[in-house]
N, CA, C and O atoms as CSV, one atom per row, in Angstrom:
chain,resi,resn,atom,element,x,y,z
A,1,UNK,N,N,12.859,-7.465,11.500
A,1,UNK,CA,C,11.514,-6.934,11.647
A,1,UNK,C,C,11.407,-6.225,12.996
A,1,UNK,O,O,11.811,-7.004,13.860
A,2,UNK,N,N,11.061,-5.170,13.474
A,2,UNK,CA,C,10.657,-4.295,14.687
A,2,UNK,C,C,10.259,-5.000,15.104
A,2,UNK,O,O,9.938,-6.063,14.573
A,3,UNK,N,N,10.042,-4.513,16.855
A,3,UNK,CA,C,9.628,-5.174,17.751
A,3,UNK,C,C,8.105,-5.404,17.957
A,3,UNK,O,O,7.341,-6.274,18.377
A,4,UNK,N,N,8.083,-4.274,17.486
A,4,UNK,CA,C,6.067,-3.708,17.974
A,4,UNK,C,C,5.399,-2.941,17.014
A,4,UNK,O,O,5.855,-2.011,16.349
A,5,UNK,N,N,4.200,-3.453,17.005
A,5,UNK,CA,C,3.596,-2.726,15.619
A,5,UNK,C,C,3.468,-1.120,15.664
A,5,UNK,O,O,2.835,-0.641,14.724
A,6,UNK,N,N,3.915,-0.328,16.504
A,6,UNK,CA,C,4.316,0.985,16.506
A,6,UNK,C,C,5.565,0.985,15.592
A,6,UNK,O,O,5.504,1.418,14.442
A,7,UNK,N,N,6.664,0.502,16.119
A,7,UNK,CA,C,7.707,0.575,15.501
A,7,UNK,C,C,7.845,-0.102,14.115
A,7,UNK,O,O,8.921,0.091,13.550
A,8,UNK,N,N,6.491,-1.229,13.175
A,8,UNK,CA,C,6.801,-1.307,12.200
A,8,UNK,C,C,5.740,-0.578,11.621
A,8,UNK,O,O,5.784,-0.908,10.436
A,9,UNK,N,N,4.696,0.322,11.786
A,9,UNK,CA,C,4.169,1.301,11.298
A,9,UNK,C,C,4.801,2.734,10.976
A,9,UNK,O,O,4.312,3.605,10.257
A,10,UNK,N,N,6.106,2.770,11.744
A,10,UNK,CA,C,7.050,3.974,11.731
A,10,UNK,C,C,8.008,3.433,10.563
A,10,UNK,O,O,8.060,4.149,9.564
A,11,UNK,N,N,8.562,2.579,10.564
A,11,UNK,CA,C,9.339,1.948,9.568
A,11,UNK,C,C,8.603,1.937,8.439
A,11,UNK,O,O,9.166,2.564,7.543
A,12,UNK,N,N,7.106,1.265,7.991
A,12,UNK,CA,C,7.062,1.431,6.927
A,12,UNK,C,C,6.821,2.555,6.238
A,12,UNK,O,O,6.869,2.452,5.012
A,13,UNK,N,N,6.475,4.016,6.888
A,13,UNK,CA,C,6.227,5.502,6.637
A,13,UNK,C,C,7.463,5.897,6.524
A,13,UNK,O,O,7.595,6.637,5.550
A,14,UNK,N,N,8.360,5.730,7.068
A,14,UNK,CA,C,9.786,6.645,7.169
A,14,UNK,C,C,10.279,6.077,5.751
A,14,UNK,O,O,10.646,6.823,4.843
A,15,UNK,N,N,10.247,4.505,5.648
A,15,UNK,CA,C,11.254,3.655,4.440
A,15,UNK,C,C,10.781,3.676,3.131
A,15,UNK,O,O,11.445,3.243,2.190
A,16,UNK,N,N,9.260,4.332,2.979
A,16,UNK,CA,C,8.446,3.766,1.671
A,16,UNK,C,C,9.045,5.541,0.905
A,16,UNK,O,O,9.279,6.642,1.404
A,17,UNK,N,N,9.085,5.008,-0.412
A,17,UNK,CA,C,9.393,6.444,-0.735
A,17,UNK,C,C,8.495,6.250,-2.360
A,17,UNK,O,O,8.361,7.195,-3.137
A,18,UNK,N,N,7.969,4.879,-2.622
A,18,UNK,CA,C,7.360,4.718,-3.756
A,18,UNK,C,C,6.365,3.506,-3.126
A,18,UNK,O,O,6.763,2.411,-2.728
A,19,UNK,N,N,4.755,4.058,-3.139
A,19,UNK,CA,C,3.644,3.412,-2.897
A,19,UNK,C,C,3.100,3.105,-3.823
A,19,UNK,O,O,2.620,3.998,-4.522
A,20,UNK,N,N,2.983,2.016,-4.128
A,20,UNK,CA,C,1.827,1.403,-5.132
A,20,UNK,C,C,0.394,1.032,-4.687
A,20,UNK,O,O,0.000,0.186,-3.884
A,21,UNK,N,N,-0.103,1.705,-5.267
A,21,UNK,CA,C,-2.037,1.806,-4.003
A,21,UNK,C,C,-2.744,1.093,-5.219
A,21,UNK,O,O,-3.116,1.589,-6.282
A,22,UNK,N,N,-2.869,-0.884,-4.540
A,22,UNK,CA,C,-3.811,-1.697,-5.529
A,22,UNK,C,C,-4.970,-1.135,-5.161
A,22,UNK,O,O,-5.127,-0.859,-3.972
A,23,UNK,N,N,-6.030,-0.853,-6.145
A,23,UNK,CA,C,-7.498,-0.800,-5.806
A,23,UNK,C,C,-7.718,1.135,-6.131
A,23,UNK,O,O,-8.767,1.722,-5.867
A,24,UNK,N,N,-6.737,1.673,-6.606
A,24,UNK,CA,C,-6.350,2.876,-6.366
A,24,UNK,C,C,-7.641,3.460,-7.469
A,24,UNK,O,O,-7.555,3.193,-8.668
A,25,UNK,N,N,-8.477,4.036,-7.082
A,25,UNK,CA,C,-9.844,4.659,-8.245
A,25,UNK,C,C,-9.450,6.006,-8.117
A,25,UNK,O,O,-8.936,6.664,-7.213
A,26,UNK,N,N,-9.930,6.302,-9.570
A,26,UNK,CA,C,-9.285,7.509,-9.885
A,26,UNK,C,C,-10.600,8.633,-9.388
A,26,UNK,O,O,-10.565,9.791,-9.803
A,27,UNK,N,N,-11.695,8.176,-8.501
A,27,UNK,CA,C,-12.473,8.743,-7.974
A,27,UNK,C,C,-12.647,9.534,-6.495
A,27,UNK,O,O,-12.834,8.924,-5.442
A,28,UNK,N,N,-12.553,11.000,-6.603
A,28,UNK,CA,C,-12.150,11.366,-5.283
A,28,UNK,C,C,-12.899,11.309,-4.594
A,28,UNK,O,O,-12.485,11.535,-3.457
A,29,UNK,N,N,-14.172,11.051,-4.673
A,29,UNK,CA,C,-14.825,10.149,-3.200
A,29,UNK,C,C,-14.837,9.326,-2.641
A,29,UNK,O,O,-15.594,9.204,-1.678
A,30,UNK,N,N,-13.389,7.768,-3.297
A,30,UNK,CA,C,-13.448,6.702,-2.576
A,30,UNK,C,C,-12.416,7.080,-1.962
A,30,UNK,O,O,-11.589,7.928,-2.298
A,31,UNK,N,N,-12.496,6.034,-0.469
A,31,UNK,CA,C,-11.180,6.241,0.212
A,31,UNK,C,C,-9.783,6.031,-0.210
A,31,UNK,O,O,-8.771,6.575,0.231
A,32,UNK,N,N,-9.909,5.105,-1.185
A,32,UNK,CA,C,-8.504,4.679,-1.872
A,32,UNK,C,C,-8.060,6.359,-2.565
A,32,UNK,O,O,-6.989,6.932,-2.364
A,33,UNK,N,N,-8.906,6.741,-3.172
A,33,UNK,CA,C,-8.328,8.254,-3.999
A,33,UNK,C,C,-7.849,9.315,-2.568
A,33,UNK,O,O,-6.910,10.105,-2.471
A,34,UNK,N,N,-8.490,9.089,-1.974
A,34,UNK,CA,C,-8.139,10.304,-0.628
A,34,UNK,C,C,-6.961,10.078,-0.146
A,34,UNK,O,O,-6.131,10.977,-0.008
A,35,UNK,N,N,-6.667,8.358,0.292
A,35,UNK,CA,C,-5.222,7.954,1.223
A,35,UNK,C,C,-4.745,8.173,0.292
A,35,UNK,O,O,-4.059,9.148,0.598
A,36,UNK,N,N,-4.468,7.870,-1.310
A,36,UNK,CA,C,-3.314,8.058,-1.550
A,36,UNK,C,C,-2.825,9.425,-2.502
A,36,UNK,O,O,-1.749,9.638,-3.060
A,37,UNK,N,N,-4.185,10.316,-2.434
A,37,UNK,CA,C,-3.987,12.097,-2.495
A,37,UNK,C,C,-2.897,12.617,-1.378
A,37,UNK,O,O,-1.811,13.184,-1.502
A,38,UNK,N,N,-3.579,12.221,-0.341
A,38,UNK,CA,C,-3.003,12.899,1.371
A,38,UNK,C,C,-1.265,12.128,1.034
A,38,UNK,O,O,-0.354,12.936,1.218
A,39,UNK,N,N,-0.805,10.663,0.570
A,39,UNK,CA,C,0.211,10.248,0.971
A,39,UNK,C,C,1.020,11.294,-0.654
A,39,UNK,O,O,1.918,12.095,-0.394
A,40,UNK,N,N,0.750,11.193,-1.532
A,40,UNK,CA,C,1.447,11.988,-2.450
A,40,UNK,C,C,1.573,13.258,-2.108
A,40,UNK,O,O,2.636,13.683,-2.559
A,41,UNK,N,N,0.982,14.069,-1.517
A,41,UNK,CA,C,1.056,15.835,-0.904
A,41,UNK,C,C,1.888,15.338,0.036
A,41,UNK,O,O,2.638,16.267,0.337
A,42,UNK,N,N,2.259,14.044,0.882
A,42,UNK,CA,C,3.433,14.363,1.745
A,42,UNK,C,C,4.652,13.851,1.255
A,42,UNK,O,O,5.475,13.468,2.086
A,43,UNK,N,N,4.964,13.762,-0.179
A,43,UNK,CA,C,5.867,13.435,-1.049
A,43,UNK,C,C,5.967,12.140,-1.368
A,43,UNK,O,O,7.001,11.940,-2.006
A,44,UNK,N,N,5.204,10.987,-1.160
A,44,UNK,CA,C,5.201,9.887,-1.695
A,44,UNK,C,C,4.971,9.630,-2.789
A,44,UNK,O,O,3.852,9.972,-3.173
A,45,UNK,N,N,5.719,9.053,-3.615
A,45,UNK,CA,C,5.292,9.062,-5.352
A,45,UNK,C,C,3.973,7.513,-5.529
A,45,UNK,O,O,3.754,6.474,-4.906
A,46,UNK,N,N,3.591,7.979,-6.343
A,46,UNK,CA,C,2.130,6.860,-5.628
A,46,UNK,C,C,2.202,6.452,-7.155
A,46,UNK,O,O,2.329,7.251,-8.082
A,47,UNK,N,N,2.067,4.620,-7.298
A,47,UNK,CA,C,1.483,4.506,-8.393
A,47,UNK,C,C,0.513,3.283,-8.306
A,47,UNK,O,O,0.619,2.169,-7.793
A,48,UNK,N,N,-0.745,4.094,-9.197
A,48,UNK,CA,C,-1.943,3.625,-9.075
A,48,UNK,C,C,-1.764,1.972,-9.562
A,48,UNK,O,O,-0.948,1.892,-10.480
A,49,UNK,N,N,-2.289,0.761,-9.191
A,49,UNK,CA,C,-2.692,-0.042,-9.614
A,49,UNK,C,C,-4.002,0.203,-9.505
A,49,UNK,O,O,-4.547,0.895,-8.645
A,50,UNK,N,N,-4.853,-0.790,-11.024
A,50,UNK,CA,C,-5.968,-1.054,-11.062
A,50,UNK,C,C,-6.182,-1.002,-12.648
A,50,UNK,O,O,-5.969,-0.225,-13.579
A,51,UNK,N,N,-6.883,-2.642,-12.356
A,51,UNK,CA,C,-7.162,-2.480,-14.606
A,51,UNK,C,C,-8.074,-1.916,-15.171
A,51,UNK,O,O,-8.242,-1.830,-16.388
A,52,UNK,N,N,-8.797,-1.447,-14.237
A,52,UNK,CA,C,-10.048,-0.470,-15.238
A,52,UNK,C,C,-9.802,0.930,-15.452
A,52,UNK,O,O,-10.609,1.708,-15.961
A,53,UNK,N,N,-8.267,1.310,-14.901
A,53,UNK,CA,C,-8.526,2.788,-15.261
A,53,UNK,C,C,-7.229,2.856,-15.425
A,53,UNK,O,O,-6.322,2.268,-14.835
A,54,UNK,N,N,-7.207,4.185,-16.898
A,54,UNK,CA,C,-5.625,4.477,-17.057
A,54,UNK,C,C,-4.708,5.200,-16.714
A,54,UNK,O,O,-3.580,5.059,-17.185
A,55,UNK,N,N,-5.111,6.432,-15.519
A,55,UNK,CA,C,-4.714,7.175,-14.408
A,55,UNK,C,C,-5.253,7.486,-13.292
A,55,UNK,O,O,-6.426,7.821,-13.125
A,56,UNK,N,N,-4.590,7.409,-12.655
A,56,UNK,CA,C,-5.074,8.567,-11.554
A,56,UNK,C,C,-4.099,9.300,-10.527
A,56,UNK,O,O,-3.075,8.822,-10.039
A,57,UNK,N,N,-4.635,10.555,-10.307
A,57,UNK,CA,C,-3.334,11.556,-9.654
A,57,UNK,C,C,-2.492,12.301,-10.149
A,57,UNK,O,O,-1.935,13.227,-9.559
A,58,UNK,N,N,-2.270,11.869,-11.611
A,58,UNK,CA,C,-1.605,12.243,-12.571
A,58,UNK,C,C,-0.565,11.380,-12.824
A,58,UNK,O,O,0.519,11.800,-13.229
A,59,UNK,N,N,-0.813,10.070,-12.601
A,59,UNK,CA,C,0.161,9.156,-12.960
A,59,UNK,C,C,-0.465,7.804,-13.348
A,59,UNK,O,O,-1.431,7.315,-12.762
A,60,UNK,N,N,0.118,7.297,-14.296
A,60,UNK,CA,C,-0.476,6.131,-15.317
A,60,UNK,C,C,-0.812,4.826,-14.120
A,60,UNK,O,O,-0.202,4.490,-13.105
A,61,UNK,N,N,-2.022,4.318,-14.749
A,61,UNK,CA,C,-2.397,3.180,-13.562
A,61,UNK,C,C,-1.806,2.108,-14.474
A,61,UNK,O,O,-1.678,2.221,-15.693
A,62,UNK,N,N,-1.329,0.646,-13.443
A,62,UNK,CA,C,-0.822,-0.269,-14.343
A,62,UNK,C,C,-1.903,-1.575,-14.044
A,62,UNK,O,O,-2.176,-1.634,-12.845
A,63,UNK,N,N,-2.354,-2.286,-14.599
A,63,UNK,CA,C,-3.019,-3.521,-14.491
A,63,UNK,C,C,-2.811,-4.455,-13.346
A,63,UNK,O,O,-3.681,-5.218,-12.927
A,64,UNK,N,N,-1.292,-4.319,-12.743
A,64,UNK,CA,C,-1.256,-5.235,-11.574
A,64,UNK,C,C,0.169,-4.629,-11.314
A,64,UNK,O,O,0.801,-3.690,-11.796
A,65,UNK,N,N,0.441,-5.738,-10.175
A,65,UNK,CA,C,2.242,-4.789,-9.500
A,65,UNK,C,C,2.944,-5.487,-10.764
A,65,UNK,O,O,3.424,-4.628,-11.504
A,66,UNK,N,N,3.136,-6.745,-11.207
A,66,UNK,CA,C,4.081,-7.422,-12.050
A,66,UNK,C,C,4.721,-5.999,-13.357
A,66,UNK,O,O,5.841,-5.534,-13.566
A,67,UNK,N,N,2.870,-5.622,-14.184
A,67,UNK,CA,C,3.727,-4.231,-14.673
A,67,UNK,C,C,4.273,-2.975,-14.476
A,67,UNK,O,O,4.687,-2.130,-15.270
A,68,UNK,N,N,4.170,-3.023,-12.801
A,68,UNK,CA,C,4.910,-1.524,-12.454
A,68,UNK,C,C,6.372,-1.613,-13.425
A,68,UNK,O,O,6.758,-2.758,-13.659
A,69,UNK,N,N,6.945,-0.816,-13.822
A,69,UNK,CA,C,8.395,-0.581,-14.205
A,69,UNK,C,C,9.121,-0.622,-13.254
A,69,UNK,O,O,10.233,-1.098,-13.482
A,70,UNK,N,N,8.871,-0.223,-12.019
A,70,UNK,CA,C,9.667,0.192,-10.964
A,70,UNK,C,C,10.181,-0.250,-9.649
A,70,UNK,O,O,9.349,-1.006,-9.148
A,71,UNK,N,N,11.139,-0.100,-8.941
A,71,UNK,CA,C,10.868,-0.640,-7.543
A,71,UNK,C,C,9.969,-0.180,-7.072
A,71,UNK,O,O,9.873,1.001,-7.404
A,72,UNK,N,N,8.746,-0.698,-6.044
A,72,UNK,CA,C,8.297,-0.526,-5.443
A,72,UNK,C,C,7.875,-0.793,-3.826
A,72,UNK,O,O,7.113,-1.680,-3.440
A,73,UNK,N,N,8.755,0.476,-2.754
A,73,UNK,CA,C,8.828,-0.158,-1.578
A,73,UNK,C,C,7.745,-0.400,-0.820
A,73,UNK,O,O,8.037,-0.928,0.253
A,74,UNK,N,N,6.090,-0.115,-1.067
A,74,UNK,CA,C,5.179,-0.174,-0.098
A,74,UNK,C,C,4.142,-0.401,-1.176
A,74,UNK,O,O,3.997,0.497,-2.005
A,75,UNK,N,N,3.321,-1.617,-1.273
A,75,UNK,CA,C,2.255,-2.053,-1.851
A,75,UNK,C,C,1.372,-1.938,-0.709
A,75,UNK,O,O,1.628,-2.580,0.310
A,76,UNK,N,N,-0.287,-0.706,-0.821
A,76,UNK,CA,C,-0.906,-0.412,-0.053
A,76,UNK,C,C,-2.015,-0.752,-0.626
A,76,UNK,O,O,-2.374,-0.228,-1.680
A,77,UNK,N,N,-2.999,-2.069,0.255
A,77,UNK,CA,C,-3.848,-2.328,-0.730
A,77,UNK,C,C,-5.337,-2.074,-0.106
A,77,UNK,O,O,-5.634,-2.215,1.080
A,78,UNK,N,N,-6.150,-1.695,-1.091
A,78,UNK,CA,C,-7.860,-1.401,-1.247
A,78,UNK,C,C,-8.282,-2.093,-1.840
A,78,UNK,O,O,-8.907,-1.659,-2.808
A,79,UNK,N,N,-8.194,-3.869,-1.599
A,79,UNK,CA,C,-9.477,-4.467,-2.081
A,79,UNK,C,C,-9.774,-5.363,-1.223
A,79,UNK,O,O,-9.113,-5.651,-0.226
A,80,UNK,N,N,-10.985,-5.938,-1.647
A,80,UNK,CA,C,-11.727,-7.186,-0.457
A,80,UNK,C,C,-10.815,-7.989,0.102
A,80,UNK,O,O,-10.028,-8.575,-0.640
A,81,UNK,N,N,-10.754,-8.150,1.387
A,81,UNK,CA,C,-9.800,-9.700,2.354
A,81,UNK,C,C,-9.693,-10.598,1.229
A,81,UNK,O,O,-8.608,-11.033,0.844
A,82,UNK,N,N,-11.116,-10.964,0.542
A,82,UNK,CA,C,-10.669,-12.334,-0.358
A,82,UNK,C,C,-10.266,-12.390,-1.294
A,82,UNK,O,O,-10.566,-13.266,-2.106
A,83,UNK,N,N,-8.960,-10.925,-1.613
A,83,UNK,CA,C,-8.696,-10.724,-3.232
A,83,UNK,C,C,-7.625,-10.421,-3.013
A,83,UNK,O,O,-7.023,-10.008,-4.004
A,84,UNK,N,N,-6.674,-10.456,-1.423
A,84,UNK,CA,C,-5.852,-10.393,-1.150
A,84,UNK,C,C,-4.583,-11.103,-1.319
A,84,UNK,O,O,-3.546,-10.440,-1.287
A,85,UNK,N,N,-4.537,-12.390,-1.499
A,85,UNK,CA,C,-3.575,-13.186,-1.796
A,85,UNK,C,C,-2.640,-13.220,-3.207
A,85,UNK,O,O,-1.461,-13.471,-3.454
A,86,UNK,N,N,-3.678,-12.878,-3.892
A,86,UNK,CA,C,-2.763,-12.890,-5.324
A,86,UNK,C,C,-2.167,-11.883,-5.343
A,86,UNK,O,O,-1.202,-11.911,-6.107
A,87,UNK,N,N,-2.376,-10.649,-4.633
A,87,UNK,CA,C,-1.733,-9.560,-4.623
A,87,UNK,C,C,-0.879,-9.295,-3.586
A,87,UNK,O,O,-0.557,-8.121,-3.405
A,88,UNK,N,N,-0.502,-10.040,-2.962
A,88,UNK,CA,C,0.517,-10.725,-2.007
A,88,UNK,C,C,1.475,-11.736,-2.748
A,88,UNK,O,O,2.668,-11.851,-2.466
A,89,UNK,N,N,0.899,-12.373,-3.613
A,89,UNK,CA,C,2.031,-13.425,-4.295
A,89,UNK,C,C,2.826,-12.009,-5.400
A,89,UNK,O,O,3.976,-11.804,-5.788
A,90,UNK,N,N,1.840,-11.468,-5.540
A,90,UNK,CA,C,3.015,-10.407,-6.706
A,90,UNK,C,C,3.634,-9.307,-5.873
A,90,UNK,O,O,4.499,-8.627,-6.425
A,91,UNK,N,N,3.343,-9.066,-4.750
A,91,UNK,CA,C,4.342,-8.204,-4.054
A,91,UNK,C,C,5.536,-8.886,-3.708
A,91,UNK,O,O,6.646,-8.356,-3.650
A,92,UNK,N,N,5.264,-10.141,-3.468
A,92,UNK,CA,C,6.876,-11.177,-2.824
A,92,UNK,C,C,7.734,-11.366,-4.378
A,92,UNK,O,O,8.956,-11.327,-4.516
A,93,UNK,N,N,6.926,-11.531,-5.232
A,93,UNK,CA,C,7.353,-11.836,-6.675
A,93,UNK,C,C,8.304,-10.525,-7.104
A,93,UNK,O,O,9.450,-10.612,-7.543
A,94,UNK,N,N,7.710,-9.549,-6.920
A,94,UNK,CA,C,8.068,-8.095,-7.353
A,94,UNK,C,C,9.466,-7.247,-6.023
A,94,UNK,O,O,10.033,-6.155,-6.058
A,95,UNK,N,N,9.527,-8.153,-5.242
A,95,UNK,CA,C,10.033,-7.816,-4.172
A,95,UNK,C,C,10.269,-6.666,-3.071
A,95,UNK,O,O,11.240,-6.300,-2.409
A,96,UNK,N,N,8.734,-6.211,-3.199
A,96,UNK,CA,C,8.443,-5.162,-2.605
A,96,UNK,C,C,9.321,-5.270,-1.166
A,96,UNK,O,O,10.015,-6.193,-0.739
A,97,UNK,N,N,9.088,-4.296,-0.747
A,97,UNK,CA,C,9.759,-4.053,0.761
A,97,UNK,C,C,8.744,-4.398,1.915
A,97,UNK,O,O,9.090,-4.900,2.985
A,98,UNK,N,N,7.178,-4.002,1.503
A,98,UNK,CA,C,6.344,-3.809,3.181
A,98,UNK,C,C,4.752,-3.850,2.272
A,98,UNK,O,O,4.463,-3.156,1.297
A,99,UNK,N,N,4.047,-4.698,2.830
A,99,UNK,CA,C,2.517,-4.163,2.432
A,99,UNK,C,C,1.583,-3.646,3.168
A,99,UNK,O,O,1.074,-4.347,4.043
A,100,UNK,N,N,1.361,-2.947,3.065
A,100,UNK,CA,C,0.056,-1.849,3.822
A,100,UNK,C,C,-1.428,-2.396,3.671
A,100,UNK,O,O,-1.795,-2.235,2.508
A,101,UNK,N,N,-2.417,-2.999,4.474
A,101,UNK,CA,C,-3.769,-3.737,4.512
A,101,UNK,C,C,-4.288,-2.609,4.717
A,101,UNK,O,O,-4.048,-2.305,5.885
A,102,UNK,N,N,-4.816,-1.898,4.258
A,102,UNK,CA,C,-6.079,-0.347,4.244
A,102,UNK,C,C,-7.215,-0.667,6.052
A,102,UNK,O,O,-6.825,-1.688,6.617
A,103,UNK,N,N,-7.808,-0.299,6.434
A,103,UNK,CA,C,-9.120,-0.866,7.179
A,103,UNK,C,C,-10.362,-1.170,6.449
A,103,UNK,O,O,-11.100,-0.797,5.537
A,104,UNK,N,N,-10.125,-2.299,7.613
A,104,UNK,CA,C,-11.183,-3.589,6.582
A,104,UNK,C,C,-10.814,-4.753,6.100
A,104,UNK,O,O,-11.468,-5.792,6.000
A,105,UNK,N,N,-9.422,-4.455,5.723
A,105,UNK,CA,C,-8.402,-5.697,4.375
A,105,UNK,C,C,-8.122,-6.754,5.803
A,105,UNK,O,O,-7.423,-6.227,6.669
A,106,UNK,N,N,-8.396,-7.550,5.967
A,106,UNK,CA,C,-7.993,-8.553,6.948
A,106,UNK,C,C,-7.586,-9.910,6.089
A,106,UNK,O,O,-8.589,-10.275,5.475
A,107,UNK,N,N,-6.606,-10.671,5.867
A,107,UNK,CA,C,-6.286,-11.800,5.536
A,107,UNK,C,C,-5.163,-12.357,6.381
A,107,UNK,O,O,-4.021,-11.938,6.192
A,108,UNK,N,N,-5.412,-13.282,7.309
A,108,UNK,CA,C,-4.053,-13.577,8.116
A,108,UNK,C,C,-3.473,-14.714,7.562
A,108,UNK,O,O,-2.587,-15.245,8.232
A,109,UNK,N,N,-3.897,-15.422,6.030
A,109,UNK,CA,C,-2.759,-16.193,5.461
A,109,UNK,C,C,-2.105,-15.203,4.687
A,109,UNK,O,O,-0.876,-15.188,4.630
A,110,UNK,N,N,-2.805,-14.370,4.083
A,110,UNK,CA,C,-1.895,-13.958,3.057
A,110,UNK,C,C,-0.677,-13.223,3.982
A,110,UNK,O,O,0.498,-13.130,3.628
A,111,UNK,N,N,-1.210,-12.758,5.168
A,111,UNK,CA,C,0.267,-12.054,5.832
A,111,UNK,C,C,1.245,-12.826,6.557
A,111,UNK,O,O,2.226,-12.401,7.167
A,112,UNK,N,N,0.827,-14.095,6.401
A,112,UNK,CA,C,1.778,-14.917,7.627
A,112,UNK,C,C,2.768,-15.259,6.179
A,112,UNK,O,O,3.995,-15.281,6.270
A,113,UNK,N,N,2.052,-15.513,4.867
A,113,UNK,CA,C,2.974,-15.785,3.707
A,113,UNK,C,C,3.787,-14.685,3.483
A,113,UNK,O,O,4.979,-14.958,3.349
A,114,UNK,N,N,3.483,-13.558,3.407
A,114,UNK,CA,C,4.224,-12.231,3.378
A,114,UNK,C,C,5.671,-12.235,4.350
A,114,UNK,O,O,6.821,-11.920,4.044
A,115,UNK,N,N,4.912,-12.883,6.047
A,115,UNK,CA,C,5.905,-12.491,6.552
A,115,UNK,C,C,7.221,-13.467,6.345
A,115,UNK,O,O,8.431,-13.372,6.551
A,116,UNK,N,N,6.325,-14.443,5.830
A,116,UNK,CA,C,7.100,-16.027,5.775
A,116,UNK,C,C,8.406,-15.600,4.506
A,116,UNK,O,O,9.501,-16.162,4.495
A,117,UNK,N,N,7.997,-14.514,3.506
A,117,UNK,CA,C,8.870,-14.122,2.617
A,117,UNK,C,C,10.108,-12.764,2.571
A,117,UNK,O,O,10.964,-12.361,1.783
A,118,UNK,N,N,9.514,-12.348,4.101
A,118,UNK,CA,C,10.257,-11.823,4.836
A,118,UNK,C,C,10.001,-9.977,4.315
A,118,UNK,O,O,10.882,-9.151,4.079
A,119,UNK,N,N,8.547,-9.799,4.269
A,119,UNK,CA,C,7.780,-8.449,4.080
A,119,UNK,C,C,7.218,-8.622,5.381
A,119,UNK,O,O,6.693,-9.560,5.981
A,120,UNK,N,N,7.496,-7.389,5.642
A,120,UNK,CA,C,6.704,-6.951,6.952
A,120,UNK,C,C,5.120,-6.405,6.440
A,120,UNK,O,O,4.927,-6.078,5.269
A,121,UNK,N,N,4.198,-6.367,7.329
A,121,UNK,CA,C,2.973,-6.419,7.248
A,121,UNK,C,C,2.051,-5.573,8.004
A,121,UNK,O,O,1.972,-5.945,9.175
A,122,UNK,N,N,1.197,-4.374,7.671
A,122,UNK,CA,C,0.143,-4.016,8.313
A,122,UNK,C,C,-1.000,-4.144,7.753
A,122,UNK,O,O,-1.185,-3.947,6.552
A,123,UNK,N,N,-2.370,-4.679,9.023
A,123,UNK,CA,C,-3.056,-5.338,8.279
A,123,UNK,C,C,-4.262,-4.055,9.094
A,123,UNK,O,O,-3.992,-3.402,10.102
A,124,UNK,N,N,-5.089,-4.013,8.593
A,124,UNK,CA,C,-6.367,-3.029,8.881
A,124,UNK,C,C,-5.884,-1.807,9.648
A,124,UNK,O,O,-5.895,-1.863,10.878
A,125,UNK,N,N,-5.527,-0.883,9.129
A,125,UNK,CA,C,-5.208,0.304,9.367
A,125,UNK,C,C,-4.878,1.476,8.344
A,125,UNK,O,O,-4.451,1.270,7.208
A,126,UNK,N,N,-5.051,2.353,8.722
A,126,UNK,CA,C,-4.972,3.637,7.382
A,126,UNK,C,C,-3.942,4.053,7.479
A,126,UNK,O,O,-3.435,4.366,8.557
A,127,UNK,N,N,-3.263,4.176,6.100
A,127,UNK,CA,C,-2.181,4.988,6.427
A,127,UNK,C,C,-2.063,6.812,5.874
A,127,UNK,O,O,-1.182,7.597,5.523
A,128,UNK,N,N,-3.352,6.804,6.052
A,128,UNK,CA,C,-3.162,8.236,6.469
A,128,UNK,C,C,-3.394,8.893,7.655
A,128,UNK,O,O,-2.918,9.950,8.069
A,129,UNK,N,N,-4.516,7.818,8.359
A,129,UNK,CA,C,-4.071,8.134,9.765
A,129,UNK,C,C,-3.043,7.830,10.668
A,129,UNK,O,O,-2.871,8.480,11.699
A,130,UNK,N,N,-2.334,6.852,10.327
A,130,UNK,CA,C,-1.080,6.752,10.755
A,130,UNK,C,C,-0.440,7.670,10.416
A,130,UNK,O,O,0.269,8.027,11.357
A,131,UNK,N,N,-0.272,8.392,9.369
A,131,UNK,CA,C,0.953,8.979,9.394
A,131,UNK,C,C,0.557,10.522,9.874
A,131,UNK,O,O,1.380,11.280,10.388
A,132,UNK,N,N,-0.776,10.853,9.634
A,132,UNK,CA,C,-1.154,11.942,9.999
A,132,UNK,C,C,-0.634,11.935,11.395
A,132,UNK,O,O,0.266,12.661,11.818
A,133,UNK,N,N,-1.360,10.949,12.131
A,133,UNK,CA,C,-0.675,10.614,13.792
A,133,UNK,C,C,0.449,10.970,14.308
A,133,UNK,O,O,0.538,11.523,15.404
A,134,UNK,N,N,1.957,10.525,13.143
A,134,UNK,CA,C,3.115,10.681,13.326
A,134,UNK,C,C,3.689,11.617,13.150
A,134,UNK,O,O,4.648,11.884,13.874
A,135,UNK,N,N,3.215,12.624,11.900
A,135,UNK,CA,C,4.219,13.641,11.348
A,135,UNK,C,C,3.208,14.676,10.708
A,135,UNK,O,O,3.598,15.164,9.648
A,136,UNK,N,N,2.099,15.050,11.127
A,136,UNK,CA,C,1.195,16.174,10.825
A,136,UNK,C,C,1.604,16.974,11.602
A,136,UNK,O,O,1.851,16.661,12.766
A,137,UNK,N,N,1.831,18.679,10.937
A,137,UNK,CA,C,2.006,19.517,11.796
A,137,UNK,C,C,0.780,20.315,11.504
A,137,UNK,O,O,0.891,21.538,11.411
A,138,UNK,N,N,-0.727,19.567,11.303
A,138,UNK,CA,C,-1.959,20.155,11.724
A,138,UNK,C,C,-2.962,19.619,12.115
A,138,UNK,O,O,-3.938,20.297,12.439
């Protein structure tokens, strides 16, 4: 795990190459539709979780991470602190690589279990301003 949460905010942008965005609405006025518009235009293949809807972005939403098909290295999540844990037990289950806490998402059991399973963790922060931060050339 990096030393400093600079260096594991760089790690998880450089390493994620498939984001799964829980909470992901196929509505472009919530923030969940915007971060993960902005992270797919910078080539991240994004797939939507969320059970009420059957796309968004142009790619099929799945009910939870368990039915992604796929590896998935960065579970980035948009829902309440207190809805956080179960979706932490299926990222360790699913063996994601890193989970992304949106701002706002605060749970410090579910991340000490994360880290305890050996996923690194950011907890209240955007990652589109992070990455905008890092690698925008506007």
């Amino acid at each position: 795990m990096p030393d400093n949460y600079t260096d594991l905010v760089d790690e998880q942008l450089r390493n994620s190459k498939t984001i799964a965005v829980v909470g992901l609405s196929n509505n472009p006025e919530r923030d969940s539709h915007r971060v993960a518009s902005y992270l797919q235009r910078q080539g991240y293949r994004i797939i939507p979780v969320n059970p009420v809807i059957q796309e968004a972005l142009g790619e099929t939403a799945y009910p939870d991470l368990k039915s992604v098909p796929e590896p998935i290295d960065m579970v980035d999540v948009f829902r309440r602190s207190d809805q956080v844990p179960p979706v932490v037990d299926e990222a360790i289950e699913i063996g994601a690589r890193y989970i992304w806490m949106q701002d706002g998402v605060i749970n410090e059991e579910a991340k000490t279990k994360a880290e305890a399973a050996g996923i690194p963790v950011i907890m209240n922060d955007c990652a589109l301003r992070q990455h905008r931060r890092r690698f925008s050339q506007t």
